[in-house]
Backbone as a printed PyTorch tensor [residue, N CA C, xyz], in Angstrom:
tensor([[[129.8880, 130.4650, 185.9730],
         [128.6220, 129.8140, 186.2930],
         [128.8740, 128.7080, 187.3060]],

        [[127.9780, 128.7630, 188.5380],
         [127.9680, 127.4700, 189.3930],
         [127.5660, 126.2410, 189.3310]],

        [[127.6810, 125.0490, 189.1090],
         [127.4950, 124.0670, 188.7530],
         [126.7700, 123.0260, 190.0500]],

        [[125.3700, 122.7520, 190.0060],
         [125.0780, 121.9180, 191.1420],
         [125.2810, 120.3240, 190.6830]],

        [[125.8010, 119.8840, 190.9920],
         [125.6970, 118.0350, 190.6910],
         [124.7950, 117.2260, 190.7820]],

        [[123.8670, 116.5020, 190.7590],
         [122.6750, 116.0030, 191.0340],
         [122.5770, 114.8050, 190.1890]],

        [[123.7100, 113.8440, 190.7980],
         [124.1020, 112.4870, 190.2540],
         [122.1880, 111.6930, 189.7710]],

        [[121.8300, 111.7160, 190.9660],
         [120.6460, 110.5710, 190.8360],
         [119.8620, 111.2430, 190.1200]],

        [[119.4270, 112.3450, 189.4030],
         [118.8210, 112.5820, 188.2180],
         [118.9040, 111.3830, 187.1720]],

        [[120.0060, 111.0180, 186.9880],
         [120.6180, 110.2760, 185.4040],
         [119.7810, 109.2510, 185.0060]],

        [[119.6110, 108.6540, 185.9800],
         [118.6850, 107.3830, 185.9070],
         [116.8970, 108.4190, 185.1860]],

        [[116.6330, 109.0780, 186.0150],
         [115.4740, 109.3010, 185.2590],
         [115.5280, 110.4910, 183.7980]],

        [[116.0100, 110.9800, 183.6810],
         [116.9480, 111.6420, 182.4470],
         [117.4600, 110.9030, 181.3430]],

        [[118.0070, 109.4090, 181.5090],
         [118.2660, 108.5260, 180.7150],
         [116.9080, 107.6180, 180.1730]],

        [[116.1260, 107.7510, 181.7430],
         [114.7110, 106.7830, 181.3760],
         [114.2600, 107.1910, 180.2710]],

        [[113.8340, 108.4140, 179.7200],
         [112.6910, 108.9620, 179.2770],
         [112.2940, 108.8680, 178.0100]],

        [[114.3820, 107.9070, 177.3930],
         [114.0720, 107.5310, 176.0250],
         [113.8850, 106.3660, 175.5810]],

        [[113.4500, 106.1030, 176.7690],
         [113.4290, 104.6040, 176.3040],
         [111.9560, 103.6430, 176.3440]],

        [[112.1510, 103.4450, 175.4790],
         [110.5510, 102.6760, 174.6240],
         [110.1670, 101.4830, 175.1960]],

        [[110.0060, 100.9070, 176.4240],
         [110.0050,  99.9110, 177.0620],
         [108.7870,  98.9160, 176.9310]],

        [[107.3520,  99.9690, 176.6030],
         [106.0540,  99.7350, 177.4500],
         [105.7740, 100.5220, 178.2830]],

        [[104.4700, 100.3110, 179.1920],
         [103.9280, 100.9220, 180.0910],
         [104.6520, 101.2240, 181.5680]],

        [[105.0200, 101.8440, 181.7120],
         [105.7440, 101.8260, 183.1630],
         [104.7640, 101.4100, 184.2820]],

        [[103.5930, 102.0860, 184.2190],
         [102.7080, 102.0160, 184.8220],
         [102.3130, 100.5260, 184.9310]],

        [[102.1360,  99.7340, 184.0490],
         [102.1560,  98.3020, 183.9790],
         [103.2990,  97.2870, 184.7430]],

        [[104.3370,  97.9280, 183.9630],
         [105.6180,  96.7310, 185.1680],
         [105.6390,  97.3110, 186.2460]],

        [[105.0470,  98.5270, 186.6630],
         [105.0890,  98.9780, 188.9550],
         [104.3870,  98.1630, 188.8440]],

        [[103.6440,  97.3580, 188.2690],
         [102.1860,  96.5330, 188.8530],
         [102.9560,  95.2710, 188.9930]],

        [[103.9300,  95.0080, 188.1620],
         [104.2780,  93.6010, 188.1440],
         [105.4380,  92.9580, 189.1030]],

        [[105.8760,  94.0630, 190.0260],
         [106.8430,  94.1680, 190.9070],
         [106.2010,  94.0850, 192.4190]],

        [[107.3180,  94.0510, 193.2110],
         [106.8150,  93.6870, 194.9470],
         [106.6860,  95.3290, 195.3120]],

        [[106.1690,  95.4790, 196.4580],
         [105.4170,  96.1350, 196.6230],
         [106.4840,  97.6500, 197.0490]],

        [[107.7260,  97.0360, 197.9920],
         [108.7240,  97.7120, 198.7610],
         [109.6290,  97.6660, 196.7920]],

        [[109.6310,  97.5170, 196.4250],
         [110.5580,  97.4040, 195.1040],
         [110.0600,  98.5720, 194.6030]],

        [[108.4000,  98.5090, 193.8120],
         [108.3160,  99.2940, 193.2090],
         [107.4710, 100.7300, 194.0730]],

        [[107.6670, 100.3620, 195.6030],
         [106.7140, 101.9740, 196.1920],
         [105.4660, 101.8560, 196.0590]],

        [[104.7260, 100.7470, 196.0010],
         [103.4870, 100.5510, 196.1080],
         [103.1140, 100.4850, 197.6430]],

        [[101.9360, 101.7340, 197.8580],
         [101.2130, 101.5370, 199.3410],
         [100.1630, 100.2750, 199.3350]],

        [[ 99.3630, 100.4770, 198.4240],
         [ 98.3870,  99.8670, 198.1900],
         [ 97.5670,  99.6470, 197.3450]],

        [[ 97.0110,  98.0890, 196.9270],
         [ 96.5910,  97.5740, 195.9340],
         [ 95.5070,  97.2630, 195.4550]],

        [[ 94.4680,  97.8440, 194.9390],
         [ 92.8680,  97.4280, 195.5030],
         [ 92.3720,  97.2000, 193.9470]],

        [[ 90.7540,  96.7850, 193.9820],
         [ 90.7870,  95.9280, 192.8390],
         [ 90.9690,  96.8800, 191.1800]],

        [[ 90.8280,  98.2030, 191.6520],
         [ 90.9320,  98.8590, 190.2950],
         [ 91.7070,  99.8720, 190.4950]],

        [[ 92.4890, 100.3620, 191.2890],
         [ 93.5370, 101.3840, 191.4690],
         [ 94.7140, 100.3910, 192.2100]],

        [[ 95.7220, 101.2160, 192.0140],
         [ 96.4910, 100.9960, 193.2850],
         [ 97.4350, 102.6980, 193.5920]],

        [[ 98.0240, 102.8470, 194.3800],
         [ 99.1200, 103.8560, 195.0100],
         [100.1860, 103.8150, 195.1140]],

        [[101.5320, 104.1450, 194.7040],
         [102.6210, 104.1190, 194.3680],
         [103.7840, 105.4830, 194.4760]],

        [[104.1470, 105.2710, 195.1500],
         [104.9950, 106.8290, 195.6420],
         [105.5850, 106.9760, 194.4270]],

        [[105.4950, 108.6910, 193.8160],
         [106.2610, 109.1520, 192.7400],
         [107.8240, 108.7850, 192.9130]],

        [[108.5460, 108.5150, 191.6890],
         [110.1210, 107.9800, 191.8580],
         [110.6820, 109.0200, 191.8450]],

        [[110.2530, 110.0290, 190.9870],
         [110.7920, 111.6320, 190.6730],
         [109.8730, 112.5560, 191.6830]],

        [[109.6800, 112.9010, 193.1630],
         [108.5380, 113.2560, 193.5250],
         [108.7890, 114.9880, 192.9770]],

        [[108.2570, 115.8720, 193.6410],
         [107.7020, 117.0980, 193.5180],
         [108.6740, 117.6130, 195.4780]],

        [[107.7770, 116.8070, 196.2900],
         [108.2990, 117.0510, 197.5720],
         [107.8300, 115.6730, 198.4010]],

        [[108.5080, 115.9470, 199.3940],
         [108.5430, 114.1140, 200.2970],
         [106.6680, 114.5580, 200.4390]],

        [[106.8590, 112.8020, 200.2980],
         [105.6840, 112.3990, 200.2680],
         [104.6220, 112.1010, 198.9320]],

        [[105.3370, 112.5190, 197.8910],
         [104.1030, 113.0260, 196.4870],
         [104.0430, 111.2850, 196.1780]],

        [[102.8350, 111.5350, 196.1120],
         [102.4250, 109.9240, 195.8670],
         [101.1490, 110.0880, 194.7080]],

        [[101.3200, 108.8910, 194.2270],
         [100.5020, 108.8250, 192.8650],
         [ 99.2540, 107.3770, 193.0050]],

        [[ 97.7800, 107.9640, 192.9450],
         [ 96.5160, 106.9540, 192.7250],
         [ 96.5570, 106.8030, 191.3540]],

        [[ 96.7630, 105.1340, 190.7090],
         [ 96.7260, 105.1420, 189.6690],
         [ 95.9030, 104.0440, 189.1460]],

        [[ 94.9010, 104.1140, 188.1630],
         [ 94.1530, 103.1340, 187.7010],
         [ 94.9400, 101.6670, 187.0850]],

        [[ 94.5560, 100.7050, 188.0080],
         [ 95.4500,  99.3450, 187.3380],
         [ 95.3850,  98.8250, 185.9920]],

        [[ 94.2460,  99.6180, 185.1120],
         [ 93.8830,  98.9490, 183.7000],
         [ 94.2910, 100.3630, 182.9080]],

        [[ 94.5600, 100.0890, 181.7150],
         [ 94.9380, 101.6340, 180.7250],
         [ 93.5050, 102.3460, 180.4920]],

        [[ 93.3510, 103.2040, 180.9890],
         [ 92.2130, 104.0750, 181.0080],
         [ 92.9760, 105.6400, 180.7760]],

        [[ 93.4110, 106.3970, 179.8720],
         [ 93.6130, 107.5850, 179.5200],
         [ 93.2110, 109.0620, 179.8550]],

        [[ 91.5430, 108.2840, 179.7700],
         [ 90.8400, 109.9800, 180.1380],
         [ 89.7520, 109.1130, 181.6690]],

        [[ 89.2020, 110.3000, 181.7740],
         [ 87.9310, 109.7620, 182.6340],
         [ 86.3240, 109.3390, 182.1790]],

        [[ 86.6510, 109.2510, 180.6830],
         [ 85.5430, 108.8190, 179.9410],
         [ 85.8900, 107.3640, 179.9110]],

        [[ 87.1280, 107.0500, 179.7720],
         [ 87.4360, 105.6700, 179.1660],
         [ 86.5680, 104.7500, 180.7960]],

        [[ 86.7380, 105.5260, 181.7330],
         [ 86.8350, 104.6420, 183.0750],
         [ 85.4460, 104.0950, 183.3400]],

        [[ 85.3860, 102.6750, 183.7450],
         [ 84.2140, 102.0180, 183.8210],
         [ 83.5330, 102.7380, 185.3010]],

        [[ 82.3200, 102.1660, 185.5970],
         [ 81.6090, 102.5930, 186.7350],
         [ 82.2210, 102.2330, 187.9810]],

        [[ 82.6310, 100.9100, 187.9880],
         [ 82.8590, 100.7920, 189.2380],
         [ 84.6530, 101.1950, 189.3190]],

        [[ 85.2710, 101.4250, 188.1020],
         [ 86.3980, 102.6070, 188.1760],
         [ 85.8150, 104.0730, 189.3040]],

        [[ 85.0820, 104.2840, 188.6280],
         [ 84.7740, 105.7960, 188.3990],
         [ 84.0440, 105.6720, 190.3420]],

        [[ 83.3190, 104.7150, 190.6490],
         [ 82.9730, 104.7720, 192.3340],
         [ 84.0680, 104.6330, 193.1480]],

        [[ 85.1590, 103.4780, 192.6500],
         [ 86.2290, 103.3090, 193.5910],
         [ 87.0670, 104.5990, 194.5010]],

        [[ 87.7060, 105.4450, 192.9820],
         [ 88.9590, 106.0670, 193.1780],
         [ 88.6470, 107.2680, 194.4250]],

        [[ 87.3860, 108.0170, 195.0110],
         [ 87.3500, 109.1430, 195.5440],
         [ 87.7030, 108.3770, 197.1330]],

        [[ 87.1540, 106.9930, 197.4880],
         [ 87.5520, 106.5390, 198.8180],
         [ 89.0950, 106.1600, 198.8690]],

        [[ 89.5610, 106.0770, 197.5800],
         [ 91.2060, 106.0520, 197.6840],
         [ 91.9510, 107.2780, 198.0290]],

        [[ 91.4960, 108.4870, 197.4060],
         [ 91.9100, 109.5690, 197.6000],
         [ 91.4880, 110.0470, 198.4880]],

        [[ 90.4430, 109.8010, 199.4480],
         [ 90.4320, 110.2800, 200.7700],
         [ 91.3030, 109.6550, 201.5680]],

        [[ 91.7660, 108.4030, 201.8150],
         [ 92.8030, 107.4180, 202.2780],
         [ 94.0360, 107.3340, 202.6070]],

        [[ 94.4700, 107.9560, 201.1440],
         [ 95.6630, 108.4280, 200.5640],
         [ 95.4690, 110.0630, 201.2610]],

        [[ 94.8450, 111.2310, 201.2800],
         [ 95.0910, 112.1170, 201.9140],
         [ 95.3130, 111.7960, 203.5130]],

        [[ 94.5860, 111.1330, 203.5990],
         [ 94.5060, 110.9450, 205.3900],
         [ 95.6340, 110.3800, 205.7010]],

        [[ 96.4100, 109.5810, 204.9880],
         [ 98.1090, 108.7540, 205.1040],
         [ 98.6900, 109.9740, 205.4550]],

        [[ 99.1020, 110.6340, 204.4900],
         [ 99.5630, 112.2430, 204.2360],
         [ 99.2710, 112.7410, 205.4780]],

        [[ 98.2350, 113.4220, 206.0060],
         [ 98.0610, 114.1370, 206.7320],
         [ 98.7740, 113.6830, 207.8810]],

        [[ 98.1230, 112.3600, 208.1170],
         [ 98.9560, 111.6450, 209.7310],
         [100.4330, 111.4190, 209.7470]],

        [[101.1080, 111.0190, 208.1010],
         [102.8990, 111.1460, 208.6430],
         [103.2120, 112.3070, 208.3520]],

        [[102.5850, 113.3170, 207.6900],
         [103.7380, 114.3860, 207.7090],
         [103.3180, 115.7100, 208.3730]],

        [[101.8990, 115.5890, 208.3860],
         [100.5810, 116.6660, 209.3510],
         [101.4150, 118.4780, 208.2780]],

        [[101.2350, 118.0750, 207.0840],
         [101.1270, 119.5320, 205.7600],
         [100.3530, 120.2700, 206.1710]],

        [[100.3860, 121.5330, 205.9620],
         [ 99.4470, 122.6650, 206.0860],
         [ 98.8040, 122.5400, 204.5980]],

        [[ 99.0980, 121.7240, 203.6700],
         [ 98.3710, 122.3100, 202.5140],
         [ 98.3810, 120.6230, 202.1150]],

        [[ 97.6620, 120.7950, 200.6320],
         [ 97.8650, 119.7560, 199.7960],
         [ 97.5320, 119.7810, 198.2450]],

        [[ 98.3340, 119.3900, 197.6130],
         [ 98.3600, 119.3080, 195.8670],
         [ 97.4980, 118.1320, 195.6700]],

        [[ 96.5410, 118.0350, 194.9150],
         [ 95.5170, 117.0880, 194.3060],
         [ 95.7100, 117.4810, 192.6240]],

        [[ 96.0930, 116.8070, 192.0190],
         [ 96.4490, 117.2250, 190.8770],
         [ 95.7580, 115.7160, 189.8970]],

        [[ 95.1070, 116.3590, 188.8020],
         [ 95.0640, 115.0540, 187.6650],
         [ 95.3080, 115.6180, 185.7510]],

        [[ 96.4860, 115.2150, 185.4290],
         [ 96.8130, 116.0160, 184.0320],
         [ 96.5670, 114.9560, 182.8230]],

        [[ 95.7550, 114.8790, 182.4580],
         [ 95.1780, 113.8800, 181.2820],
         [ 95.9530, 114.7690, 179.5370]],

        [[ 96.8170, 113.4330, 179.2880],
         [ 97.1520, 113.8910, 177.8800],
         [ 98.7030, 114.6470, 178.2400]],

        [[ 99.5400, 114.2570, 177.1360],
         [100.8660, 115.2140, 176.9800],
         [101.1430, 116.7010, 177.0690]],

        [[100.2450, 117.3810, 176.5400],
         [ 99.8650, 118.0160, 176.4170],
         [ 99.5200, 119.3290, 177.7180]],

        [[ 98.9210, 118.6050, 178.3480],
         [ 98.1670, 119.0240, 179.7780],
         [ 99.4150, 118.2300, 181.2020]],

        [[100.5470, 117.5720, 180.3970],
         [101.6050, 117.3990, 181.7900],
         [101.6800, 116.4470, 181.8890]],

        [[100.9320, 115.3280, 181.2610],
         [101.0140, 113.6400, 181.7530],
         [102.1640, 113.1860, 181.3410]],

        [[102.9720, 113.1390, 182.2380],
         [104.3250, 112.4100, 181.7070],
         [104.2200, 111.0400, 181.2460]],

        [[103.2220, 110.4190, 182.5710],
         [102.6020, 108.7400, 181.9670],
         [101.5440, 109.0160, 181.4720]],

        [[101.0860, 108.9150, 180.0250],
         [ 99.4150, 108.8500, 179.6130],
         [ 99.3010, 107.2980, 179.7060]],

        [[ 97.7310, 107.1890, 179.5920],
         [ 97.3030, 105.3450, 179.1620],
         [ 97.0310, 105.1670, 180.3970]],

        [[ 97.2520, 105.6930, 181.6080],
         [ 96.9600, 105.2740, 182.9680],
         [ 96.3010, 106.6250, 183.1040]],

        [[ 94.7480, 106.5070, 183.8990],
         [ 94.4920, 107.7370, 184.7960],
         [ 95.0090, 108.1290, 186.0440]],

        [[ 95.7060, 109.0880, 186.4350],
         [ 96.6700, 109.0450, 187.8630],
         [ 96.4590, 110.6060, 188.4830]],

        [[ 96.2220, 110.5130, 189.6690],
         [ 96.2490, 111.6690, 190.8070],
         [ 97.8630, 111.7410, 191.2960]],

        [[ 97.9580, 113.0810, 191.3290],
         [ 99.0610, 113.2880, 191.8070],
         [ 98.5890, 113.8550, 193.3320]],

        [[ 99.3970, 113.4980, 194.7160],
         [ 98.8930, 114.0980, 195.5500],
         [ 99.9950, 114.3850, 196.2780]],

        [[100.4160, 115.6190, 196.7690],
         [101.7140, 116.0810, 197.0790],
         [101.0270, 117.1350, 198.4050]],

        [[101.6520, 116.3840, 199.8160],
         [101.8650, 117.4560, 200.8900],
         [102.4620, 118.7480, 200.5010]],

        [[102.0350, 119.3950, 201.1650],
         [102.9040, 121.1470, 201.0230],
         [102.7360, 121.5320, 202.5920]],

        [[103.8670, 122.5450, 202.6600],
         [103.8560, 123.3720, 203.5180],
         [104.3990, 124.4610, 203.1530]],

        [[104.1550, 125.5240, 204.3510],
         [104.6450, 126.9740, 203.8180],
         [106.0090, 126.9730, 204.0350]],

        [[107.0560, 127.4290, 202.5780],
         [108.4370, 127.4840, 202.5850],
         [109.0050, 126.4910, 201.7810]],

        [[108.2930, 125.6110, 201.3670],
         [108.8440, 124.2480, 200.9720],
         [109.2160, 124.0830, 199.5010]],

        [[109.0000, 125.1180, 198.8860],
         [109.9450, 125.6030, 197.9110],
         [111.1300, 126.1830, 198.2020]],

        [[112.3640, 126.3120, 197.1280],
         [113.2290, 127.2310, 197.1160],
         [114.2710, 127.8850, 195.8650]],

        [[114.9600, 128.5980, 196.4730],
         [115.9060, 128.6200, 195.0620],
         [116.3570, 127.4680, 194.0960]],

        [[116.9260, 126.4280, 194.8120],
         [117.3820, 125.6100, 193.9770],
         [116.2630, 124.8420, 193.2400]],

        [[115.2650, 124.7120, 192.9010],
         [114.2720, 124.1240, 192.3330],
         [114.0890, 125.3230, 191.1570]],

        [[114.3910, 126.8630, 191.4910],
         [113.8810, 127.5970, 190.2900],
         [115.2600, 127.7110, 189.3940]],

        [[116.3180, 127.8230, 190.4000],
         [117.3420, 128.4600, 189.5480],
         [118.0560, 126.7110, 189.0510]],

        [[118.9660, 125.9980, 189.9000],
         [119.3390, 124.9390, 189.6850],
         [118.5150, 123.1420, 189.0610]],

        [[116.8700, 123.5170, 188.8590],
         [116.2390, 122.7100, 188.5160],
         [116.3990, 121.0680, 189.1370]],

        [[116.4310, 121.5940, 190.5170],
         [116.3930, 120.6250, 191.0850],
         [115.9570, 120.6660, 192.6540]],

        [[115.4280, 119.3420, 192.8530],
         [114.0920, 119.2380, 193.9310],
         [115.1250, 118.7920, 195.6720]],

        [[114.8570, 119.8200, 196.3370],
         [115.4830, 119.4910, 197.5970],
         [114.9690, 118.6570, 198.8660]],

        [[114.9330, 117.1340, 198.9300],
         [114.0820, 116.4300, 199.5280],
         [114.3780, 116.0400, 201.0260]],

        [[113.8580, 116.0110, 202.1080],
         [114.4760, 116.1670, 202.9960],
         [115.0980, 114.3860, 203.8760]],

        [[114.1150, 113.2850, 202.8390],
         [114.1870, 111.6670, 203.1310],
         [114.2250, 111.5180, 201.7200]],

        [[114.5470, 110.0210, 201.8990],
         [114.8250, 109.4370, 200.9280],
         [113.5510, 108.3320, 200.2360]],

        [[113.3720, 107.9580, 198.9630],
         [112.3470, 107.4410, 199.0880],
         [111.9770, 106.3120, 199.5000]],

        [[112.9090, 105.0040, 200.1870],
         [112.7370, 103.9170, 200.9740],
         [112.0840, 104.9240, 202.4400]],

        [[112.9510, 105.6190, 202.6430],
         [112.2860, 106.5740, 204.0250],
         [110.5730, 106.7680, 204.2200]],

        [[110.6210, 107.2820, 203.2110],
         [109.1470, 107.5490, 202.5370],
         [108.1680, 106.3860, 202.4280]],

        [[108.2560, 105.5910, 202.1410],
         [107.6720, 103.7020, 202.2870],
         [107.5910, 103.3410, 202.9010]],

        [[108.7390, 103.9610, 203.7870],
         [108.5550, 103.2650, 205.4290],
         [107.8150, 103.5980, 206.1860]],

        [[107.3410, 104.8540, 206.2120],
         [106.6540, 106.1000, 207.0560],
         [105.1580, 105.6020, 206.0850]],

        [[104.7670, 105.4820, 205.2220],
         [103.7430, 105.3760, 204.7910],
         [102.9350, 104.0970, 204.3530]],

        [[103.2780, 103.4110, 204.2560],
         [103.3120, 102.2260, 203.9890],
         [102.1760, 101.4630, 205.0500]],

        [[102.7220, 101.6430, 206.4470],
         [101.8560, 100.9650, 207.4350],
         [100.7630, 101.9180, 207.6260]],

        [[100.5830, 102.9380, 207.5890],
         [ 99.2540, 103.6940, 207.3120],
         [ 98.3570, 102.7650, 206.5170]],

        [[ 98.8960, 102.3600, 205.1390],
         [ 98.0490, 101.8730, 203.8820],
         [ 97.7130, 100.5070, 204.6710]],

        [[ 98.4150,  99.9110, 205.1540],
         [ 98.3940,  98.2410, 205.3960],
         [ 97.3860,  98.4170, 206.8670]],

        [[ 97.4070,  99.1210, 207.3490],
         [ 95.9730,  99.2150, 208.3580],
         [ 94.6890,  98.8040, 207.7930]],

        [[ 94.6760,  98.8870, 206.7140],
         [ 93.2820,  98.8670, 205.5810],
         [ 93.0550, 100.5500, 205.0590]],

        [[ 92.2830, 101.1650, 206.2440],
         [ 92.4790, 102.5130, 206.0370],
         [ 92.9170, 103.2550, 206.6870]],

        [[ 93.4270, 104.6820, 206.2540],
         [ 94.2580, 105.2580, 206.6020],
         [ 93.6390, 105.9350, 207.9470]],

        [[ 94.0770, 106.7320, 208.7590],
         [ 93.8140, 106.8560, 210.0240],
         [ 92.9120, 108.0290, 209.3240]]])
């Protein structure tokens, strides 16, 4: 059997047992380049996935513990769709994807690795951008790194809005 190595897994492999609190809460309590935050607005903010999917997967996440989309107040519930147009349009202009993942998994159950926070997953695609090693070796082949990724996206967000 072939053995792939994939040192920087460990850190999130080791995370997963550990009972800390909200994760979602201390990204909030950190600088912005620390914890991958694009942007901060009064009831969401955006935060590049640490474990992504593929460069670029970035996460809209409600700043207060809201679980489902019932829990979310009104002016929750008006904010988040001008974020996620924002956040696509970032996307589109640094990496110009032929496709795009809009994803929201409420509950353990349904994939939420973080529950207690409502969160969009939004992941560029293009055609090919899968491969073997993701089915057979369980692991994600990224082509930057994620400071790379912050860097490239980041000043999109800090324009106000995205182009």
């Amino acid at each position: 059997m072939d053995r792939l190595y994939t040192p920087w897994r460990r850190e999130y492999v080791t995370s997963l047992d550990t009972p800390s609190g909200c994760i979602l809460c201390r990204i909030q309590q950190q600088g912005d380049e620390e914890a991958g935050i694009l942007a901060r607005e009064a009831h969401w903010f955006v935060v590049l996935n640490k474990y992504p999917y593929t460069t670029g997967h970035l996460m809209v996440v409600t700043r207060r513990h809201a679980g489902s989309l019932d829990e979310l107040t009104l002016d929750e519930q008006r904010a988040y769709p001008a974020l996620l147009r924002r956040a696509e349009a970032a996307l589109r202009a640094a990496y110009n994807p032929q496709g795009m993942n809009i994803g929201l998994n409420l509950g353990r159950s349904a994939g939420a690795g973080v529950h207690g926070h409502v969160h969009w997953h939004m992941l560029p695609r293009w055609g090919g951008d899968t491969n073997f090693v993701t089915v057979v070796g369980d692991t994600r082949v990224l082509p930057e790194t994620l400071p790379e990724t912050y860097r490239r996206l980041q000043p999109l967000f800090a324009q106000g809005s995205a182009p």
